[in-house]
C-alpha positions as CSV (number, residue, x, y, z in Angstrom):
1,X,126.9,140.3,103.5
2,X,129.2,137.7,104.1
3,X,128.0,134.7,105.1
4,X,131.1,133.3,107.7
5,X,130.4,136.2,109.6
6,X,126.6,136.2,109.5
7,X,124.9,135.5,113.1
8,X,121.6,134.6,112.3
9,X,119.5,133.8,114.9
10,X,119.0,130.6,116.2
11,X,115.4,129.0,114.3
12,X,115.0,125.3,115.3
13,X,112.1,124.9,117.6
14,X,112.5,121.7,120.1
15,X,111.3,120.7,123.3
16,X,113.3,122.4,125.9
17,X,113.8,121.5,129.8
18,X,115.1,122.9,132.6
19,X,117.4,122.1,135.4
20,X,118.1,124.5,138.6
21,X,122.2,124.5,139.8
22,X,120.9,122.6,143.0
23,X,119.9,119.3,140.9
24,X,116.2,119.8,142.0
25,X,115.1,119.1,138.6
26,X,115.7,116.3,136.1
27,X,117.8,117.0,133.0
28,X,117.8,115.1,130.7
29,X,122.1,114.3,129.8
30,X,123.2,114.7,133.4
31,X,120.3,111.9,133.9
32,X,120.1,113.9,138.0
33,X,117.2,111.1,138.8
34,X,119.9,108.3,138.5
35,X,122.5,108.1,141.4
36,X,125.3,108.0,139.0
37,X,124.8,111.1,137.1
38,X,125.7,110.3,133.7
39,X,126.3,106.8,133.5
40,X,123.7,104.0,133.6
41,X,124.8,101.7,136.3
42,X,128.5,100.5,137.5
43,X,130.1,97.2,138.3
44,X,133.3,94.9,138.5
45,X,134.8,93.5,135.6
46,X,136.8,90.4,135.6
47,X,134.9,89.2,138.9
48,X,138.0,90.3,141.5
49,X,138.1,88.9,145.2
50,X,137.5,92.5,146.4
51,X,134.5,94.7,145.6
52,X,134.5,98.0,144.2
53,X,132.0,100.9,144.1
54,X,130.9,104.2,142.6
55,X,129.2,107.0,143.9
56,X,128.0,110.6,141.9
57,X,127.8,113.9,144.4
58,X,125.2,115.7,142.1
59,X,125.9,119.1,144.4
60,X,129.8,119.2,142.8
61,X,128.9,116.7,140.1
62,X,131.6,114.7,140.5
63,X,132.0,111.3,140.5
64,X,134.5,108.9,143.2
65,X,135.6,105.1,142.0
66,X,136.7,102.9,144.0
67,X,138.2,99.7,142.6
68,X,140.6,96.3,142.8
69,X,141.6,94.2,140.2
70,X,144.6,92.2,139.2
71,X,145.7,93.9,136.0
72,X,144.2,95.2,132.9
73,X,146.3,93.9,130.1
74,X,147.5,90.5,128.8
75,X,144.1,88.9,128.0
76,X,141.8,89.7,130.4
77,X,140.9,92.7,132.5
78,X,140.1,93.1,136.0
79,X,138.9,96.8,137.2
80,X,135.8,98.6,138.4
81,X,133.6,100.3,135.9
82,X,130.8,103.1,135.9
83,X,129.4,103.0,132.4
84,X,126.6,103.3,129.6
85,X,125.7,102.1,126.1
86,X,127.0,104.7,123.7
87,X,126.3,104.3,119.9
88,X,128.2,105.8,117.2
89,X,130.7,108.6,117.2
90,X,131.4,110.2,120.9
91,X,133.9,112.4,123.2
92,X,134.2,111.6,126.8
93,X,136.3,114.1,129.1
94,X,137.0,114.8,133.0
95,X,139.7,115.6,135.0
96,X,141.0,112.8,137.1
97,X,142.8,112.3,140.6
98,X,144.4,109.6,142.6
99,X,143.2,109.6,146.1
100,X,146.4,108.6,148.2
101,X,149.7,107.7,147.3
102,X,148.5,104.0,146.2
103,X,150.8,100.9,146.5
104,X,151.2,99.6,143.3
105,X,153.1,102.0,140.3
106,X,150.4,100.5,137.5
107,X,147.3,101.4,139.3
108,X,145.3,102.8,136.7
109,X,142.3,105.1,135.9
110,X,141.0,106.7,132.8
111,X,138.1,106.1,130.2
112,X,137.2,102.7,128.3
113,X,134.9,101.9,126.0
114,X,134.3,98.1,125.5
115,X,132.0,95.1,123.2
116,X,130.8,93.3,126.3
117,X,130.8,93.4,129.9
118,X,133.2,90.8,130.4
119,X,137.4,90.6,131.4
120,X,138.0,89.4,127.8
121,X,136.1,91.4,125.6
122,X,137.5,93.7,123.2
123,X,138.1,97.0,124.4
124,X,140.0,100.5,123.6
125,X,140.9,102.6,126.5
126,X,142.5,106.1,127.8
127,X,144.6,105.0,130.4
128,X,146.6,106.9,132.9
129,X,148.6,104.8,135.8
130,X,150.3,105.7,138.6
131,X,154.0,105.9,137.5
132,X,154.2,108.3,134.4
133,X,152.6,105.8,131.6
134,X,149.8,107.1,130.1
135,X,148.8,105.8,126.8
136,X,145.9,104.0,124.2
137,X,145.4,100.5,125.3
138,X,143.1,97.4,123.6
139,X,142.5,94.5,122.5
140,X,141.7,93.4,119.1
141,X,139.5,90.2,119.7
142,X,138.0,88.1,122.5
143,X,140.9,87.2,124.8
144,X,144.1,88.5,123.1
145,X,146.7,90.2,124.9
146,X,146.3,93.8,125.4
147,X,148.2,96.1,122.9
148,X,149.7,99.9,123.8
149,X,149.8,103.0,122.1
150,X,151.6,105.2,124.3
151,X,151.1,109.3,124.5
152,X,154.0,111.5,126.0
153,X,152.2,113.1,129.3
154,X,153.2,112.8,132.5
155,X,150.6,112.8,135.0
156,X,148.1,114.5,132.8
157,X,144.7,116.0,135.1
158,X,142.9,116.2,132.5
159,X,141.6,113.9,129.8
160,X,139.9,113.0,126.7
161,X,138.9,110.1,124.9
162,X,137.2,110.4,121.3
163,X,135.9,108.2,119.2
164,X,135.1,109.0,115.9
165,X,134.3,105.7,113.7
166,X,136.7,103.0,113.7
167,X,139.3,105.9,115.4
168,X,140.1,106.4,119.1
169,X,141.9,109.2,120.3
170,X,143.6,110.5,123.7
171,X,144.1,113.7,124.1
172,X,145.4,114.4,127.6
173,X,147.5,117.3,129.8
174,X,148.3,118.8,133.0
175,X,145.6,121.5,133.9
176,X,146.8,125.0,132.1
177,X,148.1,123.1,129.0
178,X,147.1,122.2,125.8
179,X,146.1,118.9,125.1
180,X,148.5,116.4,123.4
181,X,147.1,113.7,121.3
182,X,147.7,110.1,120.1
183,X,145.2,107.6,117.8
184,X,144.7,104.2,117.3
185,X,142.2,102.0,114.9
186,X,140.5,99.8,116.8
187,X,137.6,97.6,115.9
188,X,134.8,97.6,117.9
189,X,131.2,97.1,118.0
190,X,128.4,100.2,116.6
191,X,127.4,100.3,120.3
192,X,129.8,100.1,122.9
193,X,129.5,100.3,127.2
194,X,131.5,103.5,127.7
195,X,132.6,104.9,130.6
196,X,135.4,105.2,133.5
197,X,137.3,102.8,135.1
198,X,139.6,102.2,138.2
199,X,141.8,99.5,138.1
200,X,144.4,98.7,141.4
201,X,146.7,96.5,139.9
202,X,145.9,93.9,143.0
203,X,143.1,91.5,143.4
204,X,142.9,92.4,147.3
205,X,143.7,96.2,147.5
206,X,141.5,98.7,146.4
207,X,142.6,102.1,145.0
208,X,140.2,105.5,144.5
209,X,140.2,108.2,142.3
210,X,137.8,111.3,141.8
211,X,136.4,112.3,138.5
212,X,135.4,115.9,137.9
213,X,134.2,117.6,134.8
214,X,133.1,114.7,133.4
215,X,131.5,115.4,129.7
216,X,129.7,112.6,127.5
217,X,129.8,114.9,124.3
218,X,127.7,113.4,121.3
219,X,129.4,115.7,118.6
220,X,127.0,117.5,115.5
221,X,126.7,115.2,112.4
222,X,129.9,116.2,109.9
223,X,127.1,117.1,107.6
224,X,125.3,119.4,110.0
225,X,124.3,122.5,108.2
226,X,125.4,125.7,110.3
227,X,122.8,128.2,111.0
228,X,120.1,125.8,110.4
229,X,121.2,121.9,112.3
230,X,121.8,122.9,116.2
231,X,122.2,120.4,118.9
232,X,121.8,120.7,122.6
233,X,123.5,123.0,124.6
234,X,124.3,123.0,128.6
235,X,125.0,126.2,130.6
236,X,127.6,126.6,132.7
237,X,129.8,128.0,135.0
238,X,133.4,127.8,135.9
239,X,135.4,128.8,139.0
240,X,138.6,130.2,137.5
241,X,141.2,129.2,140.4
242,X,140.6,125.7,140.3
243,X,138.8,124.7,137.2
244,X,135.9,122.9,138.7
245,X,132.6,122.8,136.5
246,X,129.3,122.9,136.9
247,X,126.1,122.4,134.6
248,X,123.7,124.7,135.9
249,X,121.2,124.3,132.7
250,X,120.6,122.2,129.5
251,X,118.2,122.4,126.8
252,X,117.9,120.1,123.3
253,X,118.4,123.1,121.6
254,X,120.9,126.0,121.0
255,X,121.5,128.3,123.5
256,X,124.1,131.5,123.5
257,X,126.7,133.8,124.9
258,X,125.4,134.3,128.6
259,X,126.2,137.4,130.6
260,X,126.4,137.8,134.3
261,X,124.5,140.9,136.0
262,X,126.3,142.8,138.4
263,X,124.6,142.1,141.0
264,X,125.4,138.2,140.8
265,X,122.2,136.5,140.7
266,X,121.4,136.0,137.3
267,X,122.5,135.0,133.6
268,X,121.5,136.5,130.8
269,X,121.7,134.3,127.4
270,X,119.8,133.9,124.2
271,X,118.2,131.3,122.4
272,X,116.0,131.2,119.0
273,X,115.7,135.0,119.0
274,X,114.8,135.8,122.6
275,X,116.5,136.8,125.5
276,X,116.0,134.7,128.5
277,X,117.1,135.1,132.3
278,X,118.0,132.6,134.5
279,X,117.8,133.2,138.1
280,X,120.7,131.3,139.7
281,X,119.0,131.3,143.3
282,X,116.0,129.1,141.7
283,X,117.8,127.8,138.7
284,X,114.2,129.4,137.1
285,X,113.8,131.0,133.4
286,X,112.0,133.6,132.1
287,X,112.1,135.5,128.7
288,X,113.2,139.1,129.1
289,X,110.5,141.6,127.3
290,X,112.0,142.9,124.3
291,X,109.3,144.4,122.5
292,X,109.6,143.6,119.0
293,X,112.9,142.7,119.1
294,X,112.6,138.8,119.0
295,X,115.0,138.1,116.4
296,X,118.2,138.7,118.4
297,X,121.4,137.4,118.2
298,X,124.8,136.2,120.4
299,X,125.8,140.2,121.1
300,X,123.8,141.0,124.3
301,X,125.8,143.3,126.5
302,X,124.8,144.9,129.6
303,X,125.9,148.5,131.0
304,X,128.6,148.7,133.3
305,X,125.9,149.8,136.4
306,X,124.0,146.8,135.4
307,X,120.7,148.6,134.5
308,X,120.6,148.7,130.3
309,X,121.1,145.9,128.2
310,X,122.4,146.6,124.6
311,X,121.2,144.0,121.6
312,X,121.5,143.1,117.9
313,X,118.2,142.6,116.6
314,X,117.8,141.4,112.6
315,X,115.2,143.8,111.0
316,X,113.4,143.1,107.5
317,X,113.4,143.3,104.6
318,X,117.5,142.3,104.5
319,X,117.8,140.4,107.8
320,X,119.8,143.7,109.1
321,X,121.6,143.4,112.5
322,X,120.4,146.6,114.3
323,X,121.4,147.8,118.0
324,X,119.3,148.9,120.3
325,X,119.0,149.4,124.2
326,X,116.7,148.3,127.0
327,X,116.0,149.0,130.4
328,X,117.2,145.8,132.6
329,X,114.1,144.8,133.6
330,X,112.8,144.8,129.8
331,X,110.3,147.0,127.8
332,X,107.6,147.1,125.1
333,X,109.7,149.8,123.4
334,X,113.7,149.2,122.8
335,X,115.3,152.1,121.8
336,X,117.1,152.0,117.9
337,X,120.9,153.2,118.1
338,X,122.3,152.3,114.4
339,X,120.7,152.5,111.3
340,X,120.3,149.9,109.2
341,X,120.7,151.4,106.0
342,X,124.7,151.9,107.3
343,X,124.8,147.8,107.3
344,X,124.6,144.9,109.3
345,X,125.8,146.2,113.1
346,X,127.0,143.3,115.7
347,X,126.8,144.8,119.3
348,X,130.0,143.9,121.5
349,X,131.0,146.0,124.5
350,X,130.0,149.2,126.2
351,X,132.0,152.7,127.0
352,X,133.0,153.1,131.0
353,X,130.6,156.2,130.9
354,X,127.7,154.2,129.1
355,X,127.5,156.6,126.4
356,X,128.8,155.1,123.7
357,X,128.5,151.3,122.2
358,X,131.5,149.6,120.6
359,X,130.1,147.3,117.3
360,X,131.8,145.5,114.7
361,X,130.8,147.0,111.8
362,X,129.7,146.8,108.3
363,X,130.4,149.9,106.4
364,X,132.3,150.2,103.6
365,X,132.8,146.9,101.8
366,X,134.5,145.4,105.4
367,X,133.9,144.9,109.2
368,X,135.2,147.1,111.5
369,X,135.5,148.4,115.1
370,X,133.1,151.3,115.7
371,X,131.8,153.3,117.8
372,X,128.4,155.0,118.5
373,X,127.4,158.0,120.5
374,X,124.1,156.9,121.9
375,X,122.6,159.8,122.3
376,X,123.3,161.5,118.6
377,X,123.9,158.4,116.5
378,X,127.4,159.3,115.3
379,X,129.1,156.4,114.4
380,X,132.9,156.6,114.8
381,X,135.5,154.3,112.9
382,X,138.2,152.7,115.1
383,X,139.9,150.4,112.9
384,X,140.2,150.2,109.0
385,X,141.1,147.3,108.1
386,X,140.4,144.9,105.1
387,X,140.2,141.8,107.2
388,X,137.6,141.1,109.9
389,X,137.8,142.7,113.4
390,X,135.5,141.7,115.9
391,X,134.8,141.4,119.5
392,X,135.8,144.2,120.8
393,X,135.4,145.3,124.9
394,X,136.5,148.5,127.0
395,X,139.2,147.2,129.7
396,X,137.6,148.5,132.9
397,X,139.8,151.1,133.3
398,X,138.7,152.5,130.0
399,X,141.9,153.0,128.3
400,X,142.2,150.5,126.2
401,X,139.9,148.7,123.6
402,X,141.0,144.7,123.1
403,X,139.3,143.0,120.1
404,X,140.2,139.7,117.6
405,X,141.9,140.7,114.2
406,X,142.7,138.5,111.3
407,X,144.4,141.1,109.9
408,X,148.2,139.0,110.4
409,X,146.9,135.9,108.9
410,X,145.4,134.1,111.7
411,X,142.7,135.7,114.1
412,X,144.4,136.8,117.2
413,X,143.4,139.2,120.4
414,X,145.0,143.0,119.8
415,X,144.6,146.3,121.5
416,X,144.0,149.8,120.8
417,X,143.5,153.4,122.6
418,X,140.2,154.7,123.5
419,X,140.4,156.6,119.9
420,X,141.9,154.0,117.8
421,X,145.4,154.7,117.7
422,X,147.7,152.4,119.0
423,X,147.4,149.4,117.6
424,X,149.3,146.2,118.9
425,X,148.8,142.7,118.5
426,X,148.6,140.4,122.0
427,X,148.8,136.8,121.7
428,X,151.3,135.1,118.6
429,X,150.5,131.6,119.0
430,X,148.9,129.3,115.9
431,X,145.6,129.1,117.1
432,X,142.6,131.4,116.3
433,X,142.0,133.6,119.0
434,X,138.3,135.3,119.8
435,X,136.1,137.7,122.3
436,X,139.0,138.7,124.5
437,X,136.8,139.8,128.0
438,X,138.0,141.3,131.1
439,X,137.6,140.0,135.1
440,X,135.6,143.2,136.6
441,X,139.0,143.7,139.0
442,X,140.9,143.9,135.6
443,X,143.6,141.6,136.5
444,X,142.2,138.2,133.5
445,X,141.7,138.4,130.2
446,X,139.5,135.3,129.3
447,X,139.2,134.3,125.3
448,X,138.1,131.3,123.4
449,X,141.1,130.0,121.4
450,X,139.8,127.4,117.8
451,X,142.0,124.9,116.1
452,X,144.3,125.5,113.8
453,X,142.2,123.9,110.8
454,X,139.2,126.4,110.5
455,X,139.0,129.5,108.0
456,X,140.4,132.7,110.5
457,X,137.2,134.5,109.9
458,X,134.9,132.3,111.1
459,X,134.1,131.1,114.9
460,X,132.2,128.2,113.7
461,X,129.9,126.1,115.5
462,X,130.4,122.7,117.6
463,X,134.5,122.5,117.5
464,X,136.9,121.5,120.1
465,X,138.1,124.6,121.5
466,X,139.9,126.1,124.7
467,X,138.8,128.5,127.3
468,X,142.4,130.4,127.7
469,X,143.4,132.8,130.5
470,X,146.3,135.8,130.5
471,X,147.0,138.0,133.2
472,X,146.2,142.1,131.6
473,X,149.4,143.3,131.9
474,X,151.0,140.4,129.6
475,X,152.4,136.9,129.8
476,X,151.8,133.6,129.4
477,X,147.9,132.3,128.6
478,X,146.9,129.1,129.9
479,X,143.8,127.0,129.0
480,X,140.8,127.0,132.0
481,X,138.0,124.4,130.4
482,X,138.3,122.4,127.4
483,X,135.2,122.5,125.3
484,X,133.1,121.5,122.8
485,X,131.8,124.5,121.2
486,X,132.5,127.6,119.7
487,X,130.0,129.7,118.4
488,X,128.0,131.2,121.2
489,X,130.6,129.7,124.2
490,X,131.1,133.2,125.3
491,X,130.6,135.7,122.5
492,X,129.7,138.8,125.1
493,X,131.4,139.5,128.7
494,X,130.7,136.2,130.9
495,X,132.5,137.1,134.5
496,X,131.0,136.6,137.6
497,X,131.3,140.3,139.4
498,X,133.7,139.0,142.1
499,X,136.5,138.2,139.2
500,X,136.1,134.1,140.3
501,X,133.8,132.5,137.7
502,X,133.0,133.2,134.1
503,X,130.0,131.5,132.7
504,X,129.9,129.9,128.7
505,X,127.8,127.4,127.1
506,X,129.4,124.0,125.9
507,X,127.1,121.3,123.3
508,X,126.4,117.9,122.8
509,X,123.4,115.9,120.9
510,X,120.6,115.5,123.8
């Protein structure tokens, strides 16, 4: 058994909470009880002659700034803040827009973390102005003149500020890019006030901006043993044309891989060995009946009608992954489709005529595509490869099966005929490509694209990874949603059945 590949079955047992789309109930990170979603409280810095303000639409989640302020540079700073006391190591992301055409070139908005609450104090921030600047800036000590780091983006929509010990980074890009990235050592205080800023460049004039997709991400511990240390999780969705995000549901624990039912109105997603549903009417949960299947995994796929749901359920004495298939609506009695005494048997897509279940299998010393009959149990091998393939999915159409192989050094998305033959690799850029899933009209392929620095065979847990989009005919991918994730973002099939959302889980420390 080979342990980068093993999907054990999440164990830790923590409080969990809840928290409906429509912000009826509190969560916990998006803090829904306090008027500015995330952040503790807002304010001016530097005491400018004209007042700013900050307001958090907990329907959109998005957050608008409005702010003056003479500069932000030499040695003291004048801008409008929305902020809160972070401690230790921490990502903060959102896509950002101007409102208006502005009258000063060095307006300014981005993401600052600073000592004290005061136009002097030692800061380091992401900042993107109104001309093409966007770059690091701090300062070093109480009342020194402002220092620069700049990045080469123009006009990035989308950014990211990390900090990770005495390190801050900026990653930043226009939306469909990949991030680029520059760092700077700054030293600043354990705890910090963290947040996002406006700044107009002129003590009279105020300038806006919107924030949307804000994340505060509190990443794992480096140490953080996979399989056994998780950390919370938020369920959400996405709508594909425009980017725009929304937490629907968190929990200070580890959930997985949801899947939308046909009929739109729930998710289906699993967390410590049970499968749960959450209605998206009510935003309410309940576990699915599985019988004795309770120690399932991140492959949960349902039938292309909508009324079976397959699983991988680990079975004694060896912790075997097994497959088996419900009715929808659960039942005391799952029915077995692979034997475990053939190996360990991950669950990833369904034939268009529901007879047959694609797996990645282990048989023979490797893991493979297979496929399984069932109604008779025979198990048919679709690839033969000595490297890992995985993830495999039927294009609605049926003709075609796309799946991740590793098989050309790094992991990247391929396709094969119905019967195996045909093999031909997809995507050829440097990062490791995974679950490659089809929009239900068959026009978007949608995969989850890790760094460059991880071992190809794994799909590790709580990494910095991209949600990427390519049309199913071929072309150029472009990233959706940057994330912290990875392992259970969106293992199993995650579009909405009108081809305009895709749901996935992203995680942070609760």
């Amino acid at each position: 058994m080979t342990p980068k590949y093993l999907k054990i079955l999440n164990t830790a047992i923590i409080t969990t909470f809840f928290l409906s789309f429509n912000s009826t109930l509190c969560l916990a990170d998006m803090n829904q009880s306090n008027t500015l979603g995330l952040f503790e409280t807002h304010m001016d810095i530097g005491d400018p002659t004209t007042s700013g303000s900050a307001n958090y639409d907990p329907e959109t989640q998005t957050y608008t700034l409005t702010g003056a302020g003479e500069n932000m540079w030499f040695g003291k700073d004048q801008f409008h803040f929305a902020y809160k006391k972070i401690k230790g190591d921490f990502i903060i992301r959102a896509t950002i827009e101007f409102v208006g055409e502005g009258t000063h070139s060095h307006r300014k908005i981005g993401i600052i973390a600073k000592n004290e609450l005061t136009g002097d104090s030692p800061h380091a921030n992401a900042s993107i102005h109104g001309d093409t600047l966007t770059s690091i800036q701090y300062r070093i000590e109480t009342g020194a003149d402002t220092l620069e780091t700049k990045l080469n983006v123009y006009h990035p929509t989308d950014i990211e500020f990390q900090r990770k010990g005495n390190i801050f980074t900026l990653s930043a890009a226009v939306y469909g890019e990949n991030y680029k990235s520059v760092s700077q050592e700054v030293l600043l205080n354990e705890e910090v006030f963290a947040g996002l800023f406006i700044c107009s460049h002129l003590e009279d004039t105020t300038e806006t901006a919107i924030f949307r997709n804000v994340r505060i991400v509190i990443p794992a511990a480096d140490d953080f043993v996979p399989y056994q240390d998780y950390i919370g999780s938020h369920l959400e969705v996405m709508d594909v044309a425009t980017g725009h995000r929304r937490i629907l549901h968190s929990e200070n624990r580890s959930l997985q891989a949801p899947n939308w039912t046909p009929d739109g109105k729930t998710l289906i997603y699993n967390a410590e060995g049970k499968i749960y549903q959450f209605d998206l009417a009510s935003g309410n949960n309940t576990v699915l009946n599985t019988g004795p299947c309770t120690n399932n995994n991140n492959d949960h796929v349902l039938s292309w009608g909508g009324d079976q749901l397959a699983i991988s359920h680990h079975v004694a004495p060896n912790w075997t992954s097994v497959i088996y298939t419900l009715p929808i609506e659960g039942t005391d009695s799952p029915r077995q489709i692979t034997d475990p005494a053939n190996g360990n048997s991950y669950l990833h897509g369904w034939s268009i005529d529901n007879e047959n279940l694609l797996f990645t299998g282990e048989r023979n010393g490797q893991y493979d595509i297979w496929s399984i009959n069932i109604k008779t149990g025979d198990e048919t091998q679709l690839t033969n490869e000595p490297t890992l393939d995985d993830g495999s999915e039927f294009s609605p159409d049926g003709k075609w099966i796309y799946f991740n192989s590793v098989r050309t050094g790094t992991m990247q998305i391929w396709r094969m005929k119905a019967d195996g033959s045909e093999q031909q690799q997809v995507t050829f850029d440097t990062y490791n490509n995974w679950f490659p899933h089809f929009s239900p009209d068959g026009k978007w392929i949608a995969y989850l694209a890790f760094p460059t620095d991880i071992d190809p065979t794994g799909h590790p847990f709580y990494k910095k990874v991209y949600l990427r989009l390519m049309p199913s005919t071929g072309g150029i991918a472009k990233t959706i949603a940057y994330i912290y994730g990875g392992q259970g973002t969106i293992n199993v099939p995650s579009w909405s059945p009108d081809s305009k959302s895709l749901a996935f889980v992203s995680n942070t420390q609760m």
